[in-house]
Structures are given as structure tokens and as C-alpha cells.
Backbone bond lengths (Angstrom), bond angles and torsions (degrees), N, CA, C in turn:
res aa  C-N    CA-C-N  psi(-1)  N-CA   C-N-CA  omega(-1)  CA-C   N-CA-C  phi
1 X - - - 1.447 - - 1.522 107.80 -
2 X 1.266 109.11 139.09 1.933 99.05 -169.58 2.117 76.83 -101.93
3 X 1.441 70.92 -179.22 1.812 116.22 -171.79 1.696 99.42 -53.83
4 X 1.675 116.64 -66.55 1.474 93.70 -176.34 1.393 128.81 -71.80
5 X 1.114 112.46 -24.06 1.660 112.71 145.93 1.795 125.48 -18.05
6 X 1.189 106.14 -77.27 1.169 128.38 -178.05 1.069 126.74 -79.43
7 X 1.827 112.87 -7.79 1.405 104.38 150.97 1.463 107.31 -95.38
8 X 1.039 145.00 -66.09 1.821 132.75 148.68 1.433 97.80 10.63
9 X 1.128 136.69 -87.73 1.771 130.94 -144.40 1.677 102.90 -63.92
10 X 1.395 98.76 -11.81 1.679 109.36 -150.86 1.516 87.34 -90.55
11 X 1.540 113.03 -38.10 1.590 118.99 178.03 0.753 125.60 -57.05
12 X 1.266 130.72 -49.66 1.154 173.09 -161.44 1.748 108.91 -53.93
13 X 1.850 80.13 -64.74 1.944 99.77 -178.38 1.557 89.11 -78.24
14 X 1.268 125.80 -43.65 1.920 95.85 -175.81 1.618 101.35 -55.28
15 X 1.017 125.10 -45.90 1.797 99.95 -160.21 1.525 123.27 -60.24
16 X 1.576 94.96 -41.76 2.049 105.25 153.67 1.478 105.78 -38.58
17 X 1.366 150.09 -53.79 1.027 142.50 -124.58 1.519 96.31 -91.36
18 X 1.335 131.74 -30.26 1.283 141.50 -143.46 1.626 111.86 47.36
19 X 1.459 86.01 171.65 2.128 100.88 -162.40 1.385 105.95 -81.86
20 X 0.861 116.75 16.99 2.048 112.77 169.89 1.418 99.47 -114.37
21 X 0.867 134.25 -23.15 2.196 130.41 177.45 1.925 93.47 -101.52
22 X 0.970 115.68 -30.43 1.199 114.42 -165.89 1.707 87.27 -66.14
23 X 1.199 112.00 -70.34 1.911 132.12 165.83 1.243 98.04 -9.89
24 X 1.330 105.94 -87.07 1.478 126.68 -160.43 1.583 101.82 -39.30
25 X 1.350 105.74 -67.48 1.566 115.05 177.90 1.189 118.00 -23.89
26 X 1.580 107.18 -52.64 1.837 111.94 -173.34 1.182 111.38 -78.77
27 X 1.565 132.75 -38.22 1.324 125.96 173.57 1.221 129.64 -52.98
28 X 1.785 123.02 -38.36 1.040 114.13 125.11 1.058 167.38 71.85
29 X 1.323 109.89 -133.54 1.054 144.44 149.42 1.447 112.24 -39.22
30 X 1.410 86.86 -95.00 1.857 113.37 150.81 1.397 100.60 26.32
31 X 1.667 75.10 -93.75 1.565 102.41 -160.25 2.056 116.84 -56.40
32 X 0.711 110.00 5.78 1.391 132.49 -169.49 1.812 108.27 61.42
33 X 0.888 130.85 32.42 1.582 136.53 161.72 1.355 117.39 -40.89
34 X 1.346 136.94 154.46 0.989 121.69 176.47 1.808 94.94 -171.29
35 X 1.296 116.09 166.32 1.143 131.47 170.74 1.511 128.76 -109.93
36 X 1.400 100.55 52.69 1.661 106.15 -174.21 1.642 86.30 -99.62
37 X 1.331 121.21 36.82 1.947 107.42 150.53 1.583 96.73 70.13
38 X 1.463 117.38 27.96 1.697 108.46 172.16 1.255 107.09 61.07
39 X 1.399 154.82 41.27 1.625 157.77 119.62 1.640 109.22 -26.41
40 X 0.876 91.22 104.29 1.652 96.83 173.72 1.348 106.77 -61.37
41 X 1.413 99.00 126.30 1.985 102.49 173.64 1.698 115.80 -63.92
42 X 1.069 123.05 159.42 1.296 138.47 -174.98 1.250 95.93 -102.56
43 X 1.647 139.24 154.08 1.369 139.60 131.38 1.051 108.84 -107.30
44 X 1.621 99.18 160.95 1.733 112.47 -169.58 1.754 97.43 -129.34
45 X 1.318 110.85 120.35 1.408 135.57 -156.21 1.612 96.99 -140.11
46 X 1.401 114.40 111.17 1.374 123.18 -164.17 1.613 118.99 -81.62
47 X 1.539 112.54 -8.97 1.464 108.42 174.86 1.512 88.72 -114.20
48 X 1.467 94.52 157.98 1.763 133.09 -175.68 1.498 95.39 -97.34
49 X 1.424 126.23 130.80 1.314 115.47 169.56 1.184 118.20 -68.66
50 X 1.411 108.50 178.82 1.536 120.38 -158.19 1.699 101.38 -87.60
51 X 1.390 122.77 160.77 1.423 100.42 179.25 1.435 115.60 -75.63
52 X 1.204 115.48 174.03 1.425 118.16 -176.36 1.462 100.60 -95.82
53 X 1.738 101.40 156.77 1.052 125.30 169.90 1.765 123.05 -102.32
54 X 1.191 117.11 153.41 1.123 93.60 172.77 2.105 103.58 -159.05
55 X 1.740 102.83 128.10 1.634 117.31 172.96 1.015 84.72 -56.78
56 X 1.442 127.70 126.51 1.661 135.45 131.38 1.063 78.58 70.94
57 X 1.871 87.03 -170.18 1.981 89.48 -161.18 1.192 116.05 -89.83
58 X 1.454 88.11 167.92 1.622 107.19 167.49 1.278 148.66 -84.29
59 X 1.902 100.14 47.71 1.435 100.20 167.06 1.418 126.95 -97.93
60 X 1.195 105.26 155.45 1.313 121.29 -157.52 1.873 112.29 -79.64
61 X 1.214 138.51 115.28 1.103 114.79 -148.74 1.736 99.15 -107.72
62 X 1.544 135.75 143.83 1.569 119.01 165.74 1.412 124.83 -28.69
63 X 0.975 127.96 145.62 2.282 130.23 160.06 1.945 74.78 -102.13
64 X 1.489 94.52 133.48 1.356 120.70 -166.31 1.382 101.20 -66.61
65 X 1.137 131.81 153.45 1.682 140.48 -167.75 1.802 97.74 26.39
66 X 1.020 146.84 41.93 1.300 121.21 137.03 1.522 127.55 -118.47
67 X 1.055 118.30 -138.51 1.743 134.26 166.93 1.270 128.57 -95.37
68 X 1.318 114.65 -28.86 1.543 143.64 -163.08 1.758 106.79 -94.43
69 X 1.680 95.24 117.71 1.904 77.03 168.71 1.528 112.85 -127.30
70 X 1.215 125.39 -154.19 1.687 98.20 -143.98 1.672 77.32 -148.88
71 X 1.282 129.97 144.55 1.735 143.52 149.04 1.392 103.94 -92.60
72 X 1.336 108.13 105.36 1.422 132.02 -179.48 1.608 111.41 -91.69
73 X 1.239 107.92 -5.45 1.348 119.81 -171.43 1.444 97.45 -111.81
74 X 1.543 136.91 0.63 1.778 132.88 -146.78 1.792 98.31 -101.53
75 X 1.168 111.46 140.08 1.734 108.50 174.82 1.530 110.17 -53.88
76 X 1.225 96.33 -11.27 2.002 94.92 -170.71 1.725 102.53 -152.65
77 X 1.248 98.75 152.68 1.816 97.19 -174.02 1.447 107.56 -68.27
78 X 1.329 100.75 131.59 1.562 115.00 -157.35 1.688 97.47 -144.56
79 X 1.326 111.06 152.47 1.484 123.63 -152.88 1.331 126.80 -156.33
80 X 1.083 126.36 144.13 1.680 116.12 172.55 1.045 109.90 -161.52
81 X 1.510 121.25 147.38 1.406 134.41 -157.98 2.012 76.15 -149.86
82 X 2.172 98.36 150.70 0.985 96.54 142.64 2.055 117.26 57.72
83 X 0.977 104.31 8.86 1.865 102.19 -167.70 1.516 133.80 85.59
84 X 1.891 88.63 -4.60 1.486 110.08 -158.74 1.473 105.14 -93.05
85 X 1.029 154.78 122.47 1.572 149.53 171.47 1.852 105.81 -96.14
86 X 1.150 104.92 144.54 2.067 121.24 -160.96 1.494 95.74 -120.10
87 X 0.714 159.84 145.01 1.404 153.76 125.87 1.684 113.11 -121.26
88 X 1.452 112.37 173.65 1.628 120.81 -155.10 1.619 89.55 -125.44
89 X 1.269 127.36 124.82 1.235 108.29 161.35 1.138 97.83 -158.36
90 X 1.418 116.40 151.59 1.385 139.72 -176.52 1.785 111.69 20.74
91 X 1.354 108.09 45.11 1.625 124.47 145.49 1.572 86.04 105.66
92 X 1.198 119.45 15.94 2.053 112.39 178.43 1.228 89.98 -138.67
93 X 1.474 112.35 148.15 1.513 142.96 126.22 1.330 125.02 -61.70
94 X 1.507 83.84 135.24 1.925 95.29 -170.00 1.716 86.10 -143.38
95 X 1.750 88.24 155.47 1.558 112.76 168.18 1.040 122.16 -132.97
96 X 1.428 122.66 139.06 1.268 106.75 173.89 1.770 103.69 -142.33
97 X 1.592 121.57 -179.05 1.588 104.95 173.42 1.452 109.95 -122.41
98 X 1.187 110.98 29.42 1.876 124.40 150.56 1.183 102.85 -150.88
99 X 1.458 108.07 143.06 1.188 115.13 148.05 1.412 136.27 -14.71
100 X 0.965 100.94 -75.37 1.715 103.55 165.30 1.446 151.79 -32.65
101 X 1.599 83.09 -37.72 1.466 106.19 157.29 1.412 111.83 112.35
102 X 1.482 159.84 -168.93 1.701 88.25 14.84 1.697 102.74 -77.66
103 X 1.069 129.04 131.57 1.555 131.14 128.92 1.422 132.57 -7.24
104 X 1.906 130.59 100.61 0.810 112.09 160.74 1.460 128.49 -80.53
105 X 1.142 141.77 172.35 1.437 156.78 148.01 1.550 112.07 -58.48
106 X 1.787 145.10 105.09 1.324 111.94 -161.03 1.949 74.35 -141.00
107 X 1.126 91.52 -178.04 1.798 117.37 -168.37 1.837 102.91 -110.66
108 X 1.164 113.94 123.44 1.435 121.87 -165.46 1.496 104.15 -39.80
109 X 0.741 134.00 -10.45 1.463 141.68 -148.36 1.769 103.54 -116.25
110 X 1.377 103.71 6.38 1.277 94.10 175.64 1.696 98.03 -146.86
111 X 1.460 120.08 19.81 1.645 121.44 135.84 1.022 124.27 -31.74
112 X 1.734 120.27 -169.87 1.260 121.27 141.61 1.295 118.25 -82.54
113 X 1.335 120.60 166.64 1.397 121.06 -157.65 1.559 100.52 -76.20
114 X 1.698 121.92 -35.76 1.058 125.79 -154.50 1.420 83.11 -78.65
115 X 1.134 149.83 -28.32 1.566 149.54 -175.63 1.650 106.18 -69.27
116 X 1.146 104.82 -38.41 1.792 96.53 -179.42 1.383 132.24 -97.35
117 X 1.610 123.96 143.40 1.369 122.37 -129.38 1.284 124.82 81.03
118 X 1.424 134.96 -11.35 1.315 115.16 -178.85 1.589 95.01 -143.17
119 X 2.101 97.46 149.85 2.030 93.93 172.80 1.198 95.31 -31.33
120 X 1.465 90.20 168.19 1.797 118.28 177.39 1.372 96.15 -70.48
121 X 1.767 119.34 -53.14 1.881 112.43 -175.13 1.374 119.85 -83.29
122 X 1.171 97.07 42.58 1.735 97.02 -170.41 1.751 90.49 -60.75
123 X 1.686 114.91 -81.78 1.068 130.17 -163.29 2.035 91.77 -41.71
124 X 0.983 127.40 -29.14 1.372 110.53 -165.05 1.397 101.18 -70.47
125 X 1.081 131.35 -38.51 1.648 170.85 -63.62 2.041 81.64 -159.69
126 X 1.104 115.64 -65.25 1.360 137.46 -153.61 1.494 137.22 -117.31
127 X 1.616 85.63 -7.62 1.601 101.05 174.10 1.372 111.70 -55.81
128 X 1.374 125.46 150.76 1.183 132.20 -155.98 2.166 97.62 -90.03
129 X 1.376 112.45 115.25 1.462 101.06 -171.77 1.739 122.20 -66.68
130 X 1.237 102.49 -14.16 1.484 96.73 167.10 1.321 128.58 -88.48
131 X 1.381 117.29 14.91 1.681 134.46 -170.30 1.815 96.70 -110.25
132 X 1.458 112.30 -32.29 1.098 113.08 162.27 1.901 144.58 -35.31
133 X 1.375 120.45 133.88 1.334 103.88 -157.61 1.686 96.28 -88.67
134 X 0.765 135.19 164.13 1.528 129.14 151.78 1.717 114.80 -90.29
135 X 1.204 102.04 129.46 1.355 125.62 -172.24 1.634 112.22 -80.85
């Protein structure tokens, strides 16, 4: 079947459809919606961050009543949940499961939850100073 064919039949079924599904349909679209079952999108961000630095060491300390603990000592707000390490760098979130890397590129939406909605240094920002280790 060629192309004007199949846009014709395609016409055809929008006018059956009436202008509110027909609507709906295109917005949509539009809107970039899709039905891949909620898969969190990936971004692809062409530099690897820089390595991290770190004052004294690098242990990782609890964020009080949760899951998530925090490197209070890291050049950049840095994180790990789960085996997983988060870090903030140059306006993206990345994950990786060493240090070392490699680093993915990820979409806020696939942080930890307690990480989204707020700057990346909030907790650095707000950590409570008597929970603090001395270095």
C-alpha cells in the first residue's frame, strides 16, 4: 500500500472519530506521551564528570531517619542509597556503583526521592552541625 493511500484511510478514520478523540489524539502526541509502561528516560550528556575530591575521608555518613547517606567531605554533593552513589555536577545527575565510575547521565526523576524537589546541596546546606564528624 503506498503513502497516499494510507494517509486517505487515516483521514478518513479521523472524521469518524469526531473532534474531541481526534484532539485528544494530537495533544498527545504533541505532548510527547507515550506508552513505554512509565520507563524513565535516560539523557545523554557527552562529558564524564571530573573526579571527585574529597577533605579527609570518604565516609559516607546517615541523612537522619532515612536510607540515603550523604559525603560531607565530597567536592560536589554526592550520595548513595542502596550501593548506588548520586552526584550533581555541572547542572546533571549521574549514577554510578563505584566511585570511579563510569558515571551515568540520569533524569531527576530517577534520583532518590528524598533528592528530588530540592538544590542538589540542600542536605549539605542543612545538615544538622552536631551530627557532624570532626575531621
Amino acid at each position: 500500500m503506498d503513502t497516499p493511500t494510507i494517509l486517505g484511510r487515516f483521514r478518513e478514520r479521523v472524521k469518524g472519530m469526531g473532534g474531541a478523540l481526534f484532539l485528544a489524539a494530537t495533544l498527545f502526541a504533541a505532548s510527547g506521551c507515550s506508552t513505554d509502561n512509565g520507563a524513565a528516560p535516560t539523557i545523554s550528556v557527552d562529558d564524564q564528570p571530573t573526579p571527585l575530591r574529597f577533605e579527609g575521608q570518604s565516609t559516607p555518613v546517615l541523612l537522619p531517619r532515612t536510607n540515603l547517606y550523604i559525603f560531607l567531605t565530597s567536592s560536589r554533593p554526592l550520595y548513595m542509597r542502596d550501593g548506588v552513589y548520586y552526584q550533581y555536577f555541572q547542572e546533571h545527575w549521574y549514577r554510578a556503583e563505584d566511585l570511579k565510575g563510569p558515571w551515568e547521565a540520569i533524569s531527576g526523576d530517577q534520583i532518590p526521592d528524598l533528592l528530588q524537589n530540592l538544590p542538589p546541596d540542600y542536605y549539605y546546606d542543612n545538615f544538622p552541625y552536631k551530627l557532624r564528624k570532626e575531621q
